[in-house]
N, C-alpha and C positions, 0 to 999 in steps of 0.2 A: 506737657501734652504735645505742643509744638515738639520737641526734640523725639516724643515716641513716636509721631506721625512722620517726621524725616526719616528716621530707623526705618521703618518697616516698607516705607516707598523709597530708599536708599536714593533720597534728594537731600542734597542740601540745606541744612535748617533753616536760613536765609533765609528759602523759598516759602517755607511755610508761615503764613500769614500769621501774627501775636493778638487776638485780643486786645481792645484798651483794657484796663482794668474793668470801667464802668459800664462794659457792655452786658446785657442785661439775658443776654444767648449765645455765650462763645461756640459755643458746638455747632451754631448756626453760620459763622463765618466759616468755621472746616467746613462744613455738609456743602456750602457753597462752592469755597475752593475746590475742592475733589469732583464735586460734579463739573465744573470746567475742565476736567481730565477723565472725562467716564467713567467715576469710582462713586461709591457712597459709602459708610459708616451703618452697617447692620447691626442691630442688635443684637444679642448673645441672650438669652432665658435665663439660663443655669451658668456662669461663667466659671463657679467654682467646680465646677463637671465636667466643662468644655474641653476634650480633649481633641486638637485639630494641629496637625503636623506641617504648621506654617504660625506665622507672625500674626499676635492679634493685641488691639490695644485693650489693656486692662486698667481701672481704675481702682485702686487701693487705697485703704480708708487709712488717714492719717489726722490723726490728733482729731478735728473738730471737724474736717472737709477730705479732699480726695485728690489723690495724684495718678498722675498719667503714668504709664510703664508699660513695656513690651513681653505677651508673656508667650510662650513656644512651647511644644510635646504633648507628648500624649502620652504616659500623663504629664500634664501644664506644668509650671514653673513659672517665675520671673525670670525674663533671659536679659532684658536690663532695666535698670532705672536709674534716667538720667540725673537724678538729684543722689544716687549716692546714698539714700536714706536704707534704712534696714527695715520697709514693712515685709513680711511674707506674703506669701500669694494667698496664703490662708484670711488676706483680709483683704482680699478681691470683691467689690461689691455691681460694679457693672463692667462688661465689656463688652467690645466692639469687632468684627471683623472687616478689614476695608476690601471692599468686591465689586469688581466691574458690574455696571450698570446690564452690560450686554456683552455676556462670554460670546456668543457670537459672532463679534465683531470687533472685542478686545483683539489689542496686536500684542502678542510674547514679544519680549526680546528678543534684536539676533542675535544670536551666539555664533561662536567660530566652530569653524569644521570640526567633528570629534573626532578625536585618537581612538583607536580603532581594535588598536590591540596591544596587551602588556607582559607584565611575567607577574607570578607570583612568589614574595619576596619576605613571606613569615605565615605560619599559619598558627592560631591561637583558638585554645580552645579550656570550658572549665567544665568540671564535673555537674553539677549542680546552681541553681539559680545564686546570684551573689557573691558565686564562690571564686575564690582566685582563677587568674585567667593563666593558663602555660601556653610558653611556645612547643610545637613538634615541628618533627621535620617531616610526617607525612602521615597520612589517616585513609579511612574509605571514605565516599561520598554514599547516602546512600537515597533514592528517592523517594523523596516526601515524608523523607526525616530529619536529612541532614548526614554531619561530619561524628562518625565512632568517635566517642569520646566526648563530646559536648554534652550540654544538658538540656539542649532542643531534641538531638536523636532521640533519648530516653524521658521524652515526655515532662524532666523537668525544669524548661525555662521558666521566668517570669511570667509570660508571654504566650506558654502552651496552653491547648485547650480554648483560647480564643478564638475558633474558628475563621480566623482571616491568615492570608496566605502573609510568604514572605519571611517566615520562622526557621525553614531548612539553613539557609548560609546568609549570614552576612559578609558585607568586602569592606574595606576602606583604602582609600589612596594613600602610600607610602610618601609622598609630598604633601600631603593634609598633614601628618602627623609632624615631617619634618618641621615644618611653616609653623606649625602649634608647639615644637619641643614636649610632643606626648609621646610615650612607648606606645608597643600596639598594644601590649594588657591594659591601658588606661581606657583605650575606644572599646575596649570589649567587644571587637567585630574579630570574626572567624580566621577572614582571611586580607593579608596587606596586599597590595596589587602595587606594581608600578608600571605606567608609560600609559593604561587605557582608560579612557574619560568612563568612570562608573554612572557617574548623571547619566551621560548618553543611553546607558541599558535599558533602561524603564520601560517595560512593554517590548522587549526586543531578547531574542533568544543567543545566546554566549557560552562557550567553552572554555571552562577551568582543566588543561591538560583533555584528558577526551571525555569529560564528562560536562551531559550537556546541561545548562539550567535557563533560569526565564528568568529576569529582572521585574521584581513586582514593582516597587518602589523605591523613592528614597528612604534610606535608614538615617533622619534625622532625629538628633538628640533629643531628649525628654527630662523629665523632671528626675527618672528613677536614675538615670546614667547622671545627673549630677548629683546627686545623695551618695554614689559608687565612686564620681571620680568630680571631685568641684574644680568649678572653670569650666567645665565642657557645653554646659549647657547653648549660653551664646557664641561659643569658637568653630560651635561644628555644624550651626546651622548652614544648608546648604551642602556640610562637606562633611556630614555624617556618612556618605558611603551610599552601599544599597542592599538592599532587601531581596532575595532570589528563593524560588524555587528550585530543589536538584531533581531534575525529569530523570535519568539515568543513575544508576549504579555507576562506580569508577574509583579510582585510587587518584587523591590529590597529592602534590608535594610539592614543597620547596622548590625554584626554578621552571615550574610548567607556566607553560605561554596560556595565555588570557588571551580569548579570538572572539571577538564582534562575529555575529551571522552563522 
């Protein structure tokens, strides 16, 4: 529990407070510490349903009691567990989300200035949901479908039909993949980018060559991308990429600049 709580607040195990054994409320020593830092430990209803695109602690039923583990996506997964044991998430019995007490006064992290703008550096795309991903060396963009050839334009991703935005293009950074030793068919994202921060796009309007798109969000891993490609699920939190709208018609290719603004 200790080591899933360090995980997902990316502190130092150290810091987080052990239990005696004979303490008769360990969840009450966490609920304490965290609120010393403006957080608390929410409950979750349905955790086996829970699909939330961030870090939540889950508890899994082992043998006769329960271990702590960190589980990710949407749909969920186990994205680690520190003891190494083999429960599935399928034996998820409670969890927890940790959430400032008060988003209006929580502080983000600084981060450093973002890069601004990059090239595109592979473009990949698959017929059909599941189905092998190919590289091209160029396609049309088209809006509020997506890239000719994929299987979001023609209606059949995973993921179509969902009515939430974010399905036309996915991106991923060509140094996430380096860093991980993954090809770009493993991340099954559309397009590889190099040189511009994809985080930064989120809410912010970007040009792939001269076709313009919106950044909905992060295109963080899930349960389904590690069933397609295992290992991904924990390596790519954070540097899954992103999620975009394409506003405009246009021709993408190989070598075109990636422009912020």
């Amino acid at each position: 529990m200790a080591a899933s709580l360090a995980s997902i607040l990316e502190v130092d195990i150290a810091d987080v407070p052990v239990p005696e054994d004979e303490h008769p409320e360990p969840f009450t020593v966490w609920k304490n510490w965290l609120a010393q830092r403006g957080l608390g430990l929410v409950p979750i209803a349905n955790p086996a349903r829970f699909n939330w695109p961030g870090p939540w602690l889950a508890l899994l039923r082992s043998g006769d009691g329960e271990i702590g583990a960190v589980a990710f996506g949407s749909p969920p997964g186990v994205a680690w567990n520190p003891l190494g044991t083999d429960e599935p998430f399928e034996t998820v019995q409670r969890g927890f989300v940790i959430a400032p007490a008060d988003v209006a006064i929580w502080d983000a992290p600084a981060i450093e200035a973002p890069r601004r703008a990059g090239v595109v550096e592979a473009i990949v795309v698959a017929a059909d949901a599941e189905g092998p991903m190919v590289r091209i060396e160029q396609t049309v963009a088209r809006a509020d479908r997506g890239l000719e050839g994929d299987r979001y334009h023609e209606r059949r991703g995973t993921f179509s039909g969902t009515r939430s935005r974010g399905h036309d293009l996915t991106l991923i950074d060509a140094g996430v993949l380096d860093e991980l030793g993954l090809a770009p068919e493993d991340a099954r994202r559309n397009v590889v980018t190099r040189g511009i921060d994809l985080n930064a796009l989120v809410g912010e309007r970007f040009r792939v060559g001269d076709v313009e798109c919106f950044g909905q969000r992060l295109c963080e891993p899930c349960a389904h991308l590690e069933r397609l490609t295992p290992g991904t699920l924990r390596t790519l939190i954070h540097k899954g990429g992103l999620r975009a709208d394409v506003l405009a018609d246009g021709p993408i290719a190989v070598g075109d600049q990636v422009t912020a603004g």
